[in-house]
N, C-alpha and C positions, 0 to 999 in steps of 0.2 A: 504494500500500500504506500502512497505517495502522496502529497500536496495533491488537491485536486483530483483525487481517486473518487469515483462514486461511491456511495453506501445508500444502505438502506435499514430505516430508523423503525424498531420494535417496540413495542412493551414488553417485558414479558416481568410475572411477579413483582409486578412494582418499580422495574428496573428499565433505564433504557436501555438499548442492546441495537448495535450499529455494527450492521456486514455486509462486508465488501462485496460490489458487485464484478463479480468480474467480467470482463469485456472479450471480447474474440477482438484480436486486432489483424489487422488486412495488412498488406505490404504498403497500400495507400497514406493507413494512418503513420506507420511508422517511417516513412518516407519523411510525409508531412512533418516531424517532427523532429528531424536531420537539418544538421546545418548545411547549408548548400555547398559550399568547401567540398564536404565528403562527395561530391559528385563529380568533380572535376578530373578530370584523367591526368594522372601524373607520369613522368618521364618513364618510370616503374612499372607505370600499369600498360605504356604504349610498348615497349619492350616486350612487354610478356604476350599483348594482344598480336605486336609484331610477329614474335618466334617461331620458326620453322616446327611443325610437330614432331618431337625426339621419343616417338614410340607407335602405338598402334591406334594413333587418334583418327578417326574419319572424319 
């Protein structure tokens, strides 16, 4: 649970009782939630996209 997590507010025996909704997250949301930086192709990642396949990749 997190800042900002949803819950959901009970009675039960006189008590309040608050639990966590959990959520299905999508590649969307956690997308959404990345700093745009992480998206950027680095020298690193064009190398590797570059590289000849050194096995039995199709």
């Amino acid at each position: 649970m997190r800042v900002g997590s949803k819950l959901k507010l009970s009675i039960k025996d006189n008590k309040i009782v608050l639990t966590p909704i959990e959520e299905k997250l999508s590649l969307e949301v956690l997308f959404a939630g990345s700093p745009r930086e992480c998206f950027k192709v680095t020298l690193e990642d064009r190398e590797w996209i570059d590289a000849k396949p050194t096995g039995k990749e199709v």
